[in-house]
FILO-319318 format. One record per residue: residue number from 1; residue in three letters; x, y, z of N, C-alpha, C, CB in turn. Coordinates in nm, 2 decimals. Glycine has a CB too. Layout:
+-----+-----+--------+--------+--------+--------+--------+--------+--------+--------+--------+--------+--------+--------+
!   n ! res !   n.px !   n.py !   n.pz !  ca.px !  ca.py !  ca.pz !   c.px !   c.py !   c.pz !  cb.px !  cb.py !  cb.pz !
+-----+-----+--------+--------+--------+--------+--------+--------+--------+--------+--------+--------+--------+--------+
! NUM ! ALA !      X !      Y !      Z !      X !      Y !      Z !      X !      Y !      Z !      X !      Y !      Z !
...
+-----+-----+--------+--------+--------+--------+--------+--------+--------+--------+--------+--------+--------+--------+
This chain:
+-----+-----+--------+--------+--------+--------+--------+--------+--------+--------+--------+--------+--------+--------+
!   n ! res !   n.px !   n.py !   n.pz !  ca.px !  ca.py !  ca.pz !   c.px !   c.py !   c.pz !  cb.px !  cb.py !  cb.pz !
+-----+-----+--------+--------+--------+--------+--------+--------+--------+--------+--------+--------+--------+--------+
!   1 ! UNK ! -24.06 !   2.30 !  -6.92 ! -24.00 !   2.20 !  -6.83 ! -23.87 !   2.15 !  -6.89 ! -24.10 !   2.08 !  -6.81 !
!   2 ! UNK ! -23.76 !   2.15 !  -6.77 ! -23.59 !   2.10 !  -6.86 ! -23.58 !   1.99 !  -6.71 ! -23.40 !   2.28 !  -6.88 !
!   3 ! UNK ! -23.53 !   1.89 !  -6.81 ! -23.45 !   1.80 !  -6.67 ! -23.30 !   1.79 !  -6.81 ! -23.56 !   1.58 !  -6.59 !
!   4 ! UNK ! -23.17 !   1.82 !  -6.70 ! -23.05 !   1.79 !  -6.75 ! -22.96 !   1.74 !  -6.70 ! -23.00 !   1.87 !  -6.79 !
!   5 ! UNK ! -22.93 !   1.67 !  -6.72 ! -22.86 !   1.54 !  -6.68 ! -22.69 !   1.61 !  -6.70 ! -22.91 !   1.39 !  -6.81 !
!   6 ! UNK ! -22.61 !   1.60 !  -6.58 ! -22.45 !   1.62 !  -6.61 ! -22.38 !   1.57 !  -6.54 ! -22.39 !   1.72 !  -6.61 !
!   7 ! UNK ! -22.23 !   1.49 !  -6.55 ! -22.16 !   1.45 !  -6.50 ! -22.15 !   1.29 !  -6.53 ! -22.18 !   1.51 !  -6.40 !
!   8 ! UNK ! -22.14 !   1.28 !  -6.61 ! -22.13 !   1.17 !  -6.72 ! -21.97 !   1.15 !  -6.73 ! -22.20 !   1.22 !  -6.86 !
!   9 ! UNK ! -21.93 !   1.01 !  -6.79 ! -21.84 !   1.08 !  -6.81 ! -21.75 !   0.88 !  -6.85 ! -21.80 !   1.22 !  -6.65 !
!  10 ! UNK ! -21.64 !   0.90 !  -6.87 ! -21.55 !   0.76 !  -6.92 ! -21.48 !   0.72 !  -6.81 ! -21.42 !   0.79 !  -7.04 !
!  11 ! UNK ! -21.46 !   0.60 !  -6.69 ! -21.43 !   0.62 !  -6.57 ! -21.37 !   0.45 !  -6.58 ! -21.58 !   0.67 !  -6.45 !
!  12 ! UNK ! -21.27 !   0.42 !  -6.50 ! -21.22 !   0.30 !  -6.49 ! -21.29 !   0.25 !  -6.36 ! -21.07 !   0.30 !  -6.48 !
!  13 ! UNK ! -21.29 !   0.09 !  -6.38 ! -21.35 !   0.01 !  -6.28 ! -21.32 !   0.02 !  -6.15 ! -21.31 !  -0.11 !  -6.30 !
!  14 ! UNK ! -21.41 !   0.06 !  -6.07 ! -21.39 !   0.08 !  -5.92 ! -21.37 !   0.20 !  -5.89 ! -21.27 !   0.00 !  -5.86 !
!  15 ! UNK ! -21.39 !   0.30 !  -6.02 ! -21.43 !   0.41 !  -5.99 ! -21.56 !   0.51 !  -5.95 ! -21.39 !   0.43 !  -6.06 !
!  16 ! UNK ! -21.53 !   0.64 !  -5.94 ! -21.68 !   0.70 !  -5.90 ! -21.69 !   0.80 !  -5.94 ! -21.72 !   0.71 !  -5.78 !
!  17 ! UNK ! -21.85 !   0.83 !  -5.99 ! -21.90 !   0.95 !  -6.06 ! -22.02 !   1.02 !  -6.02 ! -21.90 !   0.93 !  -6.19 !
!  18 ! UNK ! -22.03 !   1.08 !  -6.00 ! -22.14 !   1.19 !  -5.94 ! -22.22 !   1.28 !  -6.05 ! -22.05 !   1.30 !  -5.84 !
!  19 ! UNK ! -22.37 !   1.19 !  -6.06 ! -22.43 !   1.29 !  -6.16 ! -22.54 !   1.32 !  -6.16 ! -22.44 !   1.26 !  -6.26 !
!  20 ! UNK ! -22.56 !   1.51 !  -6.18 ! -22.63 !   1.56 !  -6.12 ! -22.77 !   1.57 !  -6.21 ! -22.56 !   1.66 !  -6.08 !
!  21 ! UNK ! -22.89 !   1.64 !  -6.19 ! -23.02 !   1.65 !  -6.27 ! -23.08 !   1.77 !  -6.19 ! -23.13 !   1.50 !  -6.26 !
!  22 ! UNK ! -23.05 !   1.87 !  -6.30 ! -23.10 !   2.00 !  -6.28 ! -23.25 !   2.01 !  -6.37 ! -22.98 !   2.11 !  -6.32 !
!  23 ! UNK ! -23.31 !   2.05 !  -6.28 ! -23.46 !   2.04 !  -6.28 ! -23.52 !   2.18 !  -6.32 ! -23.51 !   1.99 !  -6.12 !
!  24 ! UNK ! -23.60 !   2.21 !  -6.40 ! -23.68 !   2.33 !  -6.43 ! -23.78 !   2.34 !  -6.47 ! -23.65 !   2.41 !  -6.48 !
!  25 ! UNK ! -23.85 !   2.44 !  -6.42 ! -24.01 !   2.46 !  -6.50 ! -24.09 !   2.40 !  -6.41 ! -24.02 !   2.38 !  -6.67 !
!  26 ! UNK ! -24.06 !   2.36 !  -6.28 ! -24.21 !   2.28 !  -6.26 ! -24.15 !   2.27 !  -6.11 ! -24.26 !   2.09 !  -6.36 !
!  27 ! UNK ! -24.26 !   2.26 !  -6.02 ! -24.25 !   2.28 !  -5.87 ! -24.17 !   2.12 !  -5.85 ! -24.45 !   2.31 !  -5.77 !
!  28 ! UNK ! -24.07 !   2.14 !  -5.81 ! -23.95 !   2.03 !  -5.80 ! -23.96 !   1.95 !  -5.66 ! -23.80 !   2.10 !  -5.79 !
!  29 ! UNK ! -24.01 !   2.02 !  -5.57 ! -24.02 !   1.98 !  -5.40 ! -24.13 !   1.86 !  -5.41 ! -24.07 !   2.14 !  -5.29 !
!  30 ! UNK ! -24.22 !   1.89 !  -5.53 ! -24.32 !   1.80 !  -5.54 ! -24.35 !   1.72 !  -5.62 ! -24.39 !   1.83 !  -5.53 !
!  31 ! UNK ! -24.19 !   1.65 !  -5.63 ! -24.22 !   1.53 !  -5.74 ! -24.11 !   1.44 !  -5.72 ! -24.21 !   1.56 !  -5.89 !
!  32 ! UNK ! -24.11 !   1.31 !  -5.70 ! -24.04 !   1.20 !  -5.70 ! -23.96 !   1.24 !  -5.84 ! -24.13 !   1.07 !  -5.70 !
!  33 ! UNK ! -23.81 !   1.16 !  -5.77 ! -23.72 !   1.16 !  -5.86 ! -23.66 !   1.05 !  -5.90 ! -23.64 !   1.24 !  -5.84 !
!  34 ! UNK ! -23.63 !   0.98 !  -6.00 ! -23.54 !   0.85 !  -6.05 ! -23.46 !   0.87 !  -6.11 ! -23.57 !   0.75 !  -6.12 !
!  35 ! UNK ! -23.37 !   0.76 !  -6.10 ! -23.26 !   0.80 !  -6.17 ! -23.26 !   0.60 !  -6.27 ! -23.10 !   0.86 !  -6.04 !
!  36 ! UNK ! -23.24 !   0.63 !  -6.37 ! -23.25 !   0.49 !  -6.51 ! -23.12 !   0.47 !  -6.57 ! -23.36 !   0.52 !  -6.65 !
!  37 ! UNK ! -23.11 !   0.39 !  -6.58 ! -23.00 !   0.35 !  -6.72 ! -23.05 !   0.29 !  -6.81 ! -22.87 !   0.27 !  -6.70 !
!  38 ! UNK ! -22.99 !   0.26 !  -6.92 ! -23.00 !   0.19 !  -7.06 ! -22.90 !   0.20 !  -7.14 ! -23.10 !   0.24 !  -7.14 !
!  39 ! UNK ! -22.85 !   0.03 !  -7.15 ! -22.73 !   0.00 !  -7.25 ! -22.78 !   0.01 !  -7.37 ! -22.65 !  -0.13 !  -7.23 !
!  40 ! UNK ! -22.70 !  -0.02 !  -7.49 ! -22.77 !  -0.04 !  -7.58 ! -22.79 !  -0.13 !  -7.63 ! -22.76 !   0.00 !  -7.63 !
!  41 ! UNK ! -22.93 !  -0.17 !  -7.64 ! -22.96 !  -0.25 !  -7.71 ! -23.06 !  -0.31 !  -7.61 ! -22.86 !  -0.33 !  -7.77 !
!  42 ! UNK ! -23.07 !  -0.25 !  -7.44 ! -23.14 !  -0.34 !  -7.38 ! -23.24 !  -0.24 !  -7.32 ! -23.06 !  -0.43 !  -7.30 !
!  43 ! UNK ! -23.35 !  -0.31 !  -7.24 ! -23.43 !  -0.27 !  -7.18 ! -23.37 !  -0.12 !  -7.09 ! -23.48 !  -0.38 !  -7.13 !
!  44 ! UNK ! -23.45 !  -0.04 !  -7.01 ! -23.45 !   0.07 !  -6.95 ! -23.44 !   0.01 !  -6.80 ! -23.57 !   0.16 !  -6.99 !
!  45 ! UNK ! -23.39 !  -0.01 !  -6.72 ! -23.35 !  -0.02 !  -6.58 ! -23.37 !   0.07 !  -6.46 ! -23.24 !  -0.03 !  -6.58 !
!  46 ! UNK ! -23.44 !   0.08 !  -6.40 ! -23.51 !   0.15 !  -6.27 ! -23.36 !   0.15 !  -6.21 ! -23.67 !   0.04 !  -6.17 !
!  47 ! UNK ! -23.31 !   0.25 !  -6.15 ! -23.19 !   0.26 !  -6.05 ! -23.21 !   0.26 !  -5.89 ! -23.11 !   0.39 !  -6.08 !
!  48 ! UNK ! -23.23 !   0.37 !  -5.91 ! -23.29 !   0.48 !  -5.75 ! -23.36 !   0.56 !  -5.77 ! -23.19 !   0.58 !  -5.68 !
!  49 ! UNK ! -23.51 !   0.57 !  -5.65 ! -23.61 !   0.66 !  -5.65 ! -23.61 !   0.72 !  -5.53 ! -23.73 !   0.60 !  -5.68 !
!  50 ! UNK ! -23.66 !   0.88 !  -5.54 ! -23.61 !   0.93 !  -5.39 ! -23.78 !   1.02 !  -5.40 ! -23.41 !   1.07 !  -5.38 !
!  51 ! UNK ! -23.84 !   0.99 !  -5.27 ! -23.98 !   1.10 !  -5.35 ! -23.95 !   1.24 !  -5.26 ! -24.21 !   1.03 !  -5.29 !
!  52 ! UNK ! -24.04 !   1.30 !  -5.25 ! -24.03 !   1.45 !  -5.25 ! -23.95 !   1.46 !  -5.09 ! -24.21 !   1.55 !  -5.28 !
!  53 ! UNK ! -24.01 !   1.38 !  -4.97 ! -24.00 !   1.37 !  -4.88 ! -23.83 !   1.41 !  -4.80 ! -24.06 !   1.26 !  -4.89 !
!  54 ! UNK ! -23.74 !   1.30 !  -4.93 ! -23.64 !   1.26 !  -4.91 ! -23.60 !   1.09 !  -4.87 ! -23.61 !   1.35 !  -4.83 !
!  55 ! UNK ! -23.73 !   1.08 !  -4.84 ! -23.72 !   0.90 !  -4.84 ! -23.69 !   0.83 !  -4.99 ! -23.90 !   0.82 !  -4.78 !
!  56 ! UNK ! -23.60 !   0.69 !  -4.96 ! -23.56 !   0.66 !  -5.07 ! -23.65 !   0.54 !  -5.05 ! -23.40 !   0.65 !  -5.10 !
!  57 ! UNK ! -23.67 !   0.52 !  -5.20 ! -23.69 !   0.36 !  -5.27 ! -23.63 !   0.21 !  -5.27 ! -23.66 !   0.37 !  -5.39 !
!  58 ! UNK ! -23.62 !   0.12 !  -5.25 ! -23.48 !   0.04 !  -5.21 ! -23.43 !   0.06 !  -5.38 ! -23.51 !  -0.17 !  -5.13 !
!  59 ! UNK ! -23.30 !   0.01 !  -5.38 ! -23.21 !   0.04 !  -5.51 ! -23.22 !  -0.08 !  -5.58 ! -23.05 !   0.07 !  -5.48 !
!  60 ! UNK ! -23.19 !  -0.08 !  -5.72 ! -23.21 !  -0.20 !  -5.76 ! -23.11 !  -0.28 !  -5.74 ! -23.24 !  -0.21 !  -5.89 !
!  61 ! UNK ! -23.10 !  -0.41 !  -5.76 ! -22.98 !  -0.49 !  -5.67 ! -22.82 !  -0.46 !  -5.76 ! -23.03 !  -0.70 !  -5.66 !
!  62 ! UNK ! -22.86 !  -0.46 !  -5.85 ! -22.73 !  -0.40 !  -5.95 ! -22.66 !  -0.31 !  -5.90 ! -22.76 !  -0.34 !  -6.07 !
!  63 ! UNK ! -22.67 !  -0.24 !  -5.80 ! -22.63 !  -0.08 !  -5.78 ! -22.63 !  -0.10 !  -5.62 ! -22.75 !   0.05 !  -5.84 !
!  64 ! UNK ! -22.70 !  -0.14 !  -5.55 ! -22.70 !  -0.16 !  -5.42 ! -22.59 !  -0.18 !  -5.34 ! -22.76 !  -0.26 !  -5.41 !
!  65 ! UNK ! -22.58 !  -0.08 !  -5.22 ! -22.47 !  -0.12 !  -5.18 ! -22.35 !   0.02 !  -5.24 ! -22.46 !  -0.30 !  -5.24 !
!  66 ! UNK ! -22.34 !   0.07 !  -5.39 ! -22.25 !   0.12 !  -5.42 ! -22.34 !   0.25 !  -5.46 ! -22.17 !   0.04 !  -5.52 !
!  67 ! UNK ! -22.49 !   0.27 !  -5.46 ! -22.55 !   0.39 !  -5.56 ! -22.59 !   0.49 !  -5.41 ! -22.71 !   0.33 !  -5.70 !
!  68 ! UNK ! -22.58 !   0.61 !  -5.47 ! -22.68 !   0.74 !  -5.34 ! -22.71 !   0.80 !  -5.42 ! -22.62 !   0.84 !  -5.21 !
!  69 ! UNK ! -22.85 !   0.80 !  -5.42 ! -22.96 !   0.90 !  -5.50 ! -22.97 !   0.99 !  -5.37 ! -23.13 !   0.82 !  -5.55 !
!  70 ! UNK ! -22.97 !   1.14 !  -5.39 ! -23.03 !   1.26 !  -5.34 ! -23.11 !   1.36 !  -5.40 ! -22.95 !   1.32 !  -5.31 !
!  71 ! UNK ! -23.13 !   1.43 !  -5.30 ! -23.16 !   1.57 !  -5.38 ! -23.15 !   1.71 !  -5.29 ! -23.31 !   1.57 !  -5.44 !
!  72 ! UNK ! -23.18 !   1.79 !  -5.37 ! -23.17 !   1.94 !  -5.31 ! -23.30 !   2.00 !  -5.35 ! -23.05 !   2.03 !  -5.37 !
!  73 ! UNK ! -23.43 !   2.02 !  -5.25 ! -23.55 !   2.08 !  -5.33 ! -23.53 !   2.23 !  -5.30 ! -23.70 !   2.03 !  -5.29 !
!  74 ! UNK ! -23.43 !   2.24 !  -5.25 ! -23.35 !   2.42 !  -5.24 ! -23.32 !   2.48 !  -5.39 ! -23.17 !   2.43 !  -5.14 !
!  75 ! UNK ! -23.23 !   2.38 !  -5.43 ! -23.16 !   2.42 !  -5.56 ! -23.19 !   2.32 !  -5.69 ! -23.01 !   2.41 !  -5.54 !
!  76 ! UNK ! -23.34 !   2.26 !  -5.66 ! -23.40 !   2.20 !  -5.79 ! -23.33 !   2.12 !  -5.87 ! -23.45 !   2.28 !  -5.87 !
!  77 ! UNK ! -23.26 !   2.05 !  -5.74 ! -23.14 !   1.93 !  -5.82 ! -23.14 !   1.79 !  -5.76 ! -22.97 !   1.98 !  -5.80 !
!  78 ! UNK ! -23.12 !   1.69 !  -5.83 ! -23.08 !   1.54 !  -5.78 ! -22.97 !   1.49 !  -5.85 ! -23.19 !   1.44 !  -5.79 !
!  79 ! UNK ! -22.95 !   1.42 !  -5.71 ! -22.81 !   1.37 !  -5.82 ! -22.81 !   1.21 !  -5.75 ! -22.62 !   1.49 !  -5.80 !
!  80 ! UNK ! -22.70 !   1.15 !  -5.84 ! -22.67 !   1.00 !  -5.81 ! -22.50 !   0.97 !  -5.80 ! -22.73 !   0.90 !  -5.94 !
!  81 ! UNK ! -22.48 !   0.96 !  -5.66 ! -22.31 !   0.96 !  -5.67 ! -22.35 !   0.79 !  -5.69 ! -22.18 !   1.03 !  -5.49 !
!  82 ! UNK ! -22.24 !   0.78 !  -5.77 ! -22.19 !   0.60 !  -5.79 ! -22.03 !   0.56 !  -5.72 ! -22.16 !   0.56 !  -6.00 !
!  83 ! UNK ! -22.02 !   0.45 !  -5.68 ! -21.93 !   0.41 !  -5.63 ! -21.88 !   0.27 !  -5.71 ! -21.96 !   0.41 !  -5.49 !
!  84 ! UNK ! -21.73 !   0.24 !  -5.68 ! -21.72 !   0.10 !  -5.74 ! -21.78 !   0.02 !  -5.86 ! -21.75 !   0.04 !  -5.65 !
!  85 ! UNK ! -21.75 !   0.17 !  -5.93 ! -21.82 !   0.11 !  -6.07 ! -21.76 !  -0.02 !  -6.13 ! -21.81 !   0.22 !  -6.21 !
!  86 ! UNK ! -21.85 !  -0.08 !  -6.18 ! -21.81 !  -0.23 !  -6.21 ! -21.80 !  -0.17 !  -6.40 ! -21.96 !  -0.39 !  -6.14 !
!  87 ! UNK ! -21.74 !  -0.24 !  -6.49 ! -21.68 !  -0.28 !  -6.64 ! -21.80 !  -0.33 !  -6.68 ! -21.53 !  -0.39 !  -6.66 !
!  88 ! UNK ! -21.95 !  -0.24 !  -6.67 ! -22.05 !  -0.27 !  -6.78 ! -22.09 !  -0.18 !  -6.90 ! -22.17 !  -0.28 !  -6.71 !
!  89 ! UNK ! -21.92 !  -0.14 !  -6.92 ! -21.99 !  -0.09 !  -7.08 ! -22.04 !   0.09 !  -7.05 ! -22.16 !  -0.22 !  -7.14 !
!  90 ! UNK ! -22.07 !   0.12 !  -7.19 ! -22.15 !   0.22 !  -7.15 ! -22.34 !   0.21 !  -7.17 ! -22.08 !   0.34 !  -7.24 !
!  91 ! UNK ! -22.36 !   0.28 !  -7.07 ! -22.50 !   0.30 !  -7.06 ! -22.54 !   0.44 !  -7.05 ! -22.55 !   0.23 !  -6.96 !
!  92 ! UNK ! -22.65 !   0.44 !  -7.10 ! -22.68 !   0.61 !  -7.09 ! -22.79 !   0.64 !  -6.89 ! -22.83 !   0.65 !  -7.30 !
!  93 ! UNK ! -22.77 !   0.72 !  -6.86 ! -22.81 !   0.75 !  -6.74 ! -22.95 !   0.83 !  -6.74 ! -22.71 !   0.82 !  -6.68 !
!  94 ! UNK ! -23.04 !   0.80 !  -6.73 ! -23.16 !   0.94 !  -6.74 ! -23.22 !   0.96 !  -6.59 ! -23.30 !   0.92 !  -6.86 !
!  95 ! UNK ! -23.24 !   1.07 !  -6.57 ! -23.35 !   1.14 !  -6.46 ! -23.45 !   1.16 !  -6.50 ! -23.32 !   1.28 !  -6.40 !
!  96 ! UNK ! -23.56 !   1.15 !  -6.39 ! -23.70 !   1.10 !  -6.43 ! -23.75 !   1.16 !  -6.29 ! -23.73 !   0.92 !  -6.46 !
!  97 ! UNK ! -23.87 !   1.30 !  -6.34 ! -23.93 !   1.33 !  -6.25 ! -24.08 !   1.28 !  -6.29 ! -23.90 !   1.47 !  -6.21 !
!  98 ! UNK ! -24.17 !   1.25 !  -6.13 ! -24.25 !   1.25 !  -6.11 ! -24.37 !   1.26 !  -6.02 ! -24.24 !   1.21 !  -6.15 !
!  99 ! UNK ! -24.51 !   1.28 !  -6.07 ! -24.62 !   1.30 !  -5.96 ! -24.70 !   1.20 !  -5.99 ! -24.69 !   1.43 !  -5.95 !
! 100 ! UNK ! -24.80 !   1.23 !  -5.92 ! -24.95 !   1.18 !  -5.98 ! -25.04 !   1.18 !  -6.11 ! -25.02 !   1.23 !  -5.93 !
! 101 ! UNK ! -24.99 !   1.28 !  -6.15 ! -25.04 !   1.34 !  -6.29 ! -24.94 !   1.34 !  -6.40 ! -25.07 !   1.49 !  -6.28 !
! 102 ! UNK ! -24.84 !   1.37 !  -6.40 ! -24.76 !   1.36 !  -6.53 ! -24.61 !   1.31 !  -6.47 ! -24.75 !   1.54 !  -6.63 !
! 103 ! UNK ! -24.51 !   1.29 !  -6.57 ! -24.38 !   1.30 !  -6.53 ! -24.28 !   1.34 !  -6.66 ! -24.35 !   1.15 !  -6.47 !
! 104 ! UNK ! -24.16 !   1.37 !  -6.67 ! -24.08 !   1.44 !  -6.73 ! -23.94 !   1.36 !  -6.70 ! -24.10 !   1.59 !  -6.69 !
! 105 ! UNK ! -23.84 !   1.37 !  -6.82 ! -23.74 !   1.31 !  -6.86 ! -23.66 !   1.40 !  -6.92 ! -23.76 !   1.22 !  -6.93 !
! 106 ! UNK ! -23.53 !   1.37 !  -6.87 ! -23.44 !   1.44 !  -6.91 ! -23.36 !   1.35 !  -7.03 ! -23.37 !   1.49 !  -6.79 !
! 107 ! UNK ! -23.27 !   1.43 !  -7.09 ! -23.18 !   1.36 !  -7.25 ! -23.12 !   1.22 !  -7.19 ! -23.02 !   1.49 !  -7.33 !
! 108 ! UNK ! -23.06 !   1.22 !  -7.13 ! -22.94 !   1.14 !  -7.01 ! -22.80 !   1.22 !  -7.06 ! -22.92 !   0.92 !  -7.05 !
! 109 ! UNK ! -22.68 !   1.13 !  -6.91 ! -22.57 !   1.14 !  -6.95 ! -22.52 !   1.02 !  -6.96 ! -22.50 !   1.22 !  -6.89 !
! 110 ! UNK ! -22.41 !   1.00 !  -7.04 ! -22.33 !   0.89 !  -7.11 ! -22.23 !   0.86 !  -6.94 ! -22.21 !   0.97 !  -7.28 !
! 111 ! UNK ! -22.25 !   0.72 !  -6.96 ! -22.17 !   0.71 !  -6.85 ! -22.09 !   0.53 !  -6.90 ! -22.28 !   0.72 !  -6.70 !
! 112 ! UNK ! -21.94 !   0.57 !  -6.95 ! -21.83 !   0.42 !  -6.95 ! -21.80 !   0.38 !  -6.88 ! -21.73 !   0.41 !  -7.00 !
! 113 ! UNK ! -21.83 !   0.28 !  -6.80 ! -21.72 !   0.22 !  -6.75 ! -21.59 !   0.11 !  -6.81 ! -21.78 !   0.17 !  -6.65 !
! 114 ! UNK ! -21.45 !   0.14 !  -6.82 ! -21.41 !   0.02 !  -6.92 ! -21.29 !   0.08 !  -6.88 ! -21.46 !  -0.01 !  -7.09 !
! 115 ! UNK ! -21.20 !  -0.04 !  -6.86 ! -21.02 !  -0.01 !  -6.86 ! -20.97 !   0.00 !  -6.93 ! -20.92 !  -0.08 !  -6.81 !
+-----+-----+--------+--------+--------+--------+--------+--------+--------+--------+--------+--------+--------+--------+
């Protein structure tokens, strides 16, 4: 099982970045997908959850409004375009699949926002 996280990246305020989570090893169509952050030093943050369906989760209010979680269960990918990033620093981004039975995590990608 691989989840990999790409499209990370150093981005100025009120910018936007699109990052993707390429999924392997495991029937993809049938597992909820999240997407997390974590600065450092702080707790892990729930973003956007999309389940297998394509129905989404509401977003957490931090992101609301500016985040789109998707996916592709064609090409065993999700991704999170961001919009209007706001100057919180860097946080690391991780994808998070899951079922009923188990779930799986990918490394994350680095994601700056800062002018």
């Amino acid at each position: 099982v691989q989840l990999v996280e790409s499209g990370g990246d150093l981005v100025q305020p009120g910018g936007s970045l699109r990052l993707s989570c390429d999924c392997r090893g495991f029937t993809f169509s049938r597992f909820g997908v999240s997407w997390y952050r974590q600065a450092p030093g702080k707790e892990r943050e729930l973003v956007a959850t999309i389940i297998s369906s394509g129905s989404r989760s509401p977003y957490a209010d931090s992101v609301k409004g500016r985040f789109t979680i998707s996916r592709d269960n064609a090409k065993n990918m999700a991704y999170l375009q961001m919009n209007s990033l706001k100057p919180e620093g860097a946080n690391v981004y991780l994808c998070n699949a899951r079922n009923s039975l188990c779930g799986y995590w990918g490394r994350g990608a680095q994601v700056a926002v800062s002018s």
